[in-house]
Structure formats: structure tokens, C-alpha cells
C-alpha positions as CSV (number, residue, x, y, z in Angstrom):
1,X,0.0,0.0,0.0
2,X,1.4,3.4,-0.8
3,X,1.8,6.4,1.3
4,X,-1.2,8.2,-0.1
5,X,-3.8,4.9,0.0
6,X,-2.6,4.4,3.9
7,X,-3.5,8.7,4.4
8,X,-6.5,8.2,2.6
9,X,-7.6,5.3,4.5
10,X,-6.9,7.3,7.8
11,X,-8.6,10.2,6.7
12,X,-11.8,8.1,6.0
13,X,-11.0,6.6,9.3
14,X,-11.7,9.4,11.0
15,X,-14.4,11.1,9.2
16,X,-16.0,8.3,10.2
17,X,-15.2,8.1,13.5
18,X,-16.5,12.3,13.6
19,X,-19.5,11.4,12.4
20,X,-20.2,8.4,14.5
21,X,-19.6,11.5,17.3
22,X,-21.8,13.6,16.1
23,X,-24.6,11.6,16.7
24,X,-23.4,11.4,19.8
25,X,-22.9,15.0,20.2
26,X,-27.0,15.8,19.0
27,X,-28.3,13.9,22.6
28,X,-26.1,16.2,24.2
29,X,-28.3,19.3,23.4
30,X,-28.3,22.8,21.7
31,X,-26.6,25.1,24.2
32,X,-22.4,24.1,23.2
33,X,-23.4,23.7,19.4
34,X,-25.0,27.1,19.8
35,X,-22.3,28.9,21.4
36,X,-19.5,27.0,19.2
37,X,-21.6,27.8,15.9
38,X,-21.9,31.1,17.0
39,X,-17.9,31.8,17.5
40,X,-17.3,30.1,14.9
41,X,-19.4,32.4,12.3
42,X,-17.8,35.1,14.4
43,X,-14.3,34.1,13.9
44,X,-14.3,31.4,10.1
45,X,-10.2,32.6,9.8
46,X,-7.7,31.4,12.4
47,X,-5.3,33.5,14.8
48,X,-2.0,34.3,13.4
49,X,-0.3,31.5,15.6
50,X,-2.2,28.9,14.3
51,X,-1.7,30.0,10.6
52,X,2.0,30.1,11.4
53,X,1.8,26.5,12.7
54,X,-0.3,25.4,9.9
55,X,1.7,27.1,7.4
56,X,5.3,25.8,8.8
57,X,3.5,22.4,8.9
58,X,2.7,22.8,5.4
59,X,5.7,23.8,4.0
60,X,7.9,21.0,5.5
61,X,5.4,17.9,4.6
62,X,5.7,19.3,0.7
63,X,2.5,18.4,-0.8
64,X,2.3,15.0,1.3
65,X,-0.4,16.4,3.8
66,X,-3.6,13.7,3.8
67,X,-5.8,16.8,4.5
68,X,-5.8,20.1,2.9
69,X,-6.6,23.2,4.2
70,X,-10.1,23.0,3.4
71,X,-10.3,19.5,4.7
72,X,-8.9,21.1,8.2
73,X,-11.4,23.8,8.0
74,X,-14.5,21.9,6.9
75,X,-13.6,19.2,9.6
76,X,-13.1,22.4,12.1
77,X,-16.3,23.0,11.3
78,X,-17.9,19.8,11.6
79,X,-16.6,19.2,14.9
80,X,-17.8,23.2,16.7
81,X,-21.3,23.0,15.0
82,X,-22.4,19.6,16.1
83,X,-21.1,20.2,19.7
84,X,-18.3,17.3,19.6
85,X,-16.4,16.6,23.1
86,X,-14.3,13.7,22.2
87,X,-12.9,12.5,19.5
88,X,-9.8,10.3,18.1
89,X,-7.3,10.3,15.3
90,X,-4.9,7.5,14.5
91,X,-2.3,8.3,12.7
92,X,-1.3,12.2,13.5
93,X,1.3,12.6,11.5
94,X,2.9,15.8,12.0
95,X,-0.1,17.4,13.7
96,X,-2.1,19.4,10.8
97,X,-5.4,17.5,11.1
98,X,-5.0,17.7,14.9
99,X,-5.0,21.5,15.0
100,X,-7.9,21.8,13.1
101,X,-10.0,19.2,15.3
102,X,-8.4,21.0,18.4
103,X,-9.2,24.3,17.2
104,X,-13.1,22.9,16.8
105,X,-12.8,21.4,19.9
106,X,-11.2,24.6,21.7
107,X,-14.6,26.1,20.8
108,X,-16.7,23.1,22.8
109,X,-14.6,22.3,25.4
110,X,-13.8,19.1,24.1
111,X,-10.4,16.7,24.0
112,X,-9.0,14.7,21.2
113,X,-6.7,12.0,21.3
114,X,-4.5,11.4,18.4
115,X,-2.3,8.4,18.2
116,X,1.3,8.7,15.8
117,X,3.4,5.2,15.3
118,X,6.5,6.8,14.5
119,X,8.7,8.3,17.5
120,X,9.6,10.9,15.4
121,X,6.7,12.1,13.7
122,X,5.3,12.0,17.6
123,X,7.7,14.3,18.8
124,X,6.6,16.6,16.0
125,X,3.1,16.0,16.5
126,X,3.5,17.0,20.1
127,X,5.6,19.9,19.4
128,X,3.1,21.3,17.1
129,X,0.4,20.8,19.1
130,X,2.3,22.6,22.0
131,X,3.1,25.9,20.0
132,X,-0.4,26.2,18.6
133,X,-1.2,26.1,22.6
134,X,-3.5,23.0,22.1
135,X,-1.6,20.9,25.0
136,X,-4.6,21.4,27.3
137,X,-7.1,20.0,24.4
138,X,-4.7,17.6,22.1
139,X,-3.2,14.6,23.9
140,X,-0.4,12.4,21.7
141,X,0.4,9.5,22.3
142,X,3.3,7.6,20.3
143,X,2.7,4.1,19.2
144,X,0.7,1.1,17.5
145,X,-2.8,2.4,17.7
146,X,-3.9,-1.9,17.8
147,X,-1.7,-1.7,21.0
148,X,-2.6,2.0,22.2
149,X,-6.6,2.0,22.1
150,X,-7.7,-0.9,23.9
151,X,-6.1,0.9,26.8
């Protein structure tokens, strides 16, 4: 399997997982997709940190990110309006997708976990995720997600 079939097959992944939250997320009530909605309508560009982040992040993967910048946003998006609290990615990567989930989740006080296999891509994951200021939303955690999520 190549490099972009395995990102592809994450990415799907984890829209699915969103979605599988957002049902979730509509027993919850209106009041946090209200409020989130409502920043988010207020505020659709990022802050000038996280477009540095994103934008660093960018320029060192070079055209290898699984989700682009609309991706990030619409999955942003998805995550603030339906009022989403937890959610999960496997296979973080350098942290792009996270940001945009965290960001989402910023706005409803929710958490995401993302897993990263690689040691190295972890560090940067977590390094990313620390300089958006996403440390207290975003955990990492570095290793075999079929090891990692029964726990």
C-alpha cells in the first residue's frame, strides 16, 4: 500500500469516526453547538499562531499532507457546530489535522486524542500541538494504535 492509499484510509477513518460522534454530540443538546456555531461564524479565519503553525507544517510535509486546508477547515467546522467533546485520530502525522480538530474542539470544550506510530513524527506531532497552545485540548500518544486503544 502506498503512502497516499494508507492517508486516505486514515482520513476516512476518522471522518468516520467524527460522524459516528456527532450523533453522539446531538443527545447532548443545543446550548455548546449554539455557542461554538456562534464563535465560529464570528471568527471562520484562524489566529496568526495557528496559521504560522499550519503554514510551517505545510511547508515541511511538501504536498504530502492527507488533508488540505479546506479539509482542516471543513472538519473544524464539523466538529464546533455539532457540539463534539471527544474525539480520536490515529495516525497524527505531523499534527495538521490535529490543529484543526483542536481548534473545533477549543470552541466546545472538548479533548481529542490522536495516536502517531513513529517516534519521530510523535515528537513533532507534540511539538506542534504545544506551540499552537493546544496541550490542554490535544493529547499524543506515540505508538501502534492496535496496542494503544484498547487501553
Amino acid at each position: 500500500m502506498n503512502r497516499t492509499a494508507a492517508r486516505c484510509g486514515v482520513f476516512t477513518a476518522l471522518v468516520m469516526f467524527v460522524v459516528s460522534a456527532l450523533t453522539v454530540a446531538e443527545q447532548r443538546g443545543a446550548a455548546t453547538k449554539t455557542r461554538a456555531a456562534r464563535e465560529l461564524t464570528r471568527v471562520d479565519n484562524v489566529s496568526p499562531t495557528v496559521g504560522k503553525v499550519l503554514a510551517e507544517i505545510k511547508q515541511k510535509d511538501t504536498g504530502q499532507l492527507a488533508v488540505s486546508e479546506e479539509d482542516g477547515r471543513f472538519l473544524r467546522l464539523m466538529v464546533a457546530s455539532r457540539g463534539v467533546e471527544r474525539a480520536l485520530e490515529i495516525g497524527g502525522a505531523s499534527g495538521y489535522s490535529a490543529i484543526w480538530i483542536g481548534e473545533g474542539l477549543r470552541l466546545t470544550g472538548g479533548r481529542l486524542v490522536t495516536l502517531e506510530y513513529d517516534a519521530a513524527r510523535a515528537k513533532e506531532l507534540s511539538d506542534n500541538i504545544r506551540r499552537d497552545g493546544l496541550s490542554d485540548i490535544v493529547e499524543v500518544i506515540a505508538g501502534d494504535g492496535f496496542q494503544q486503544i484498547p487501553k
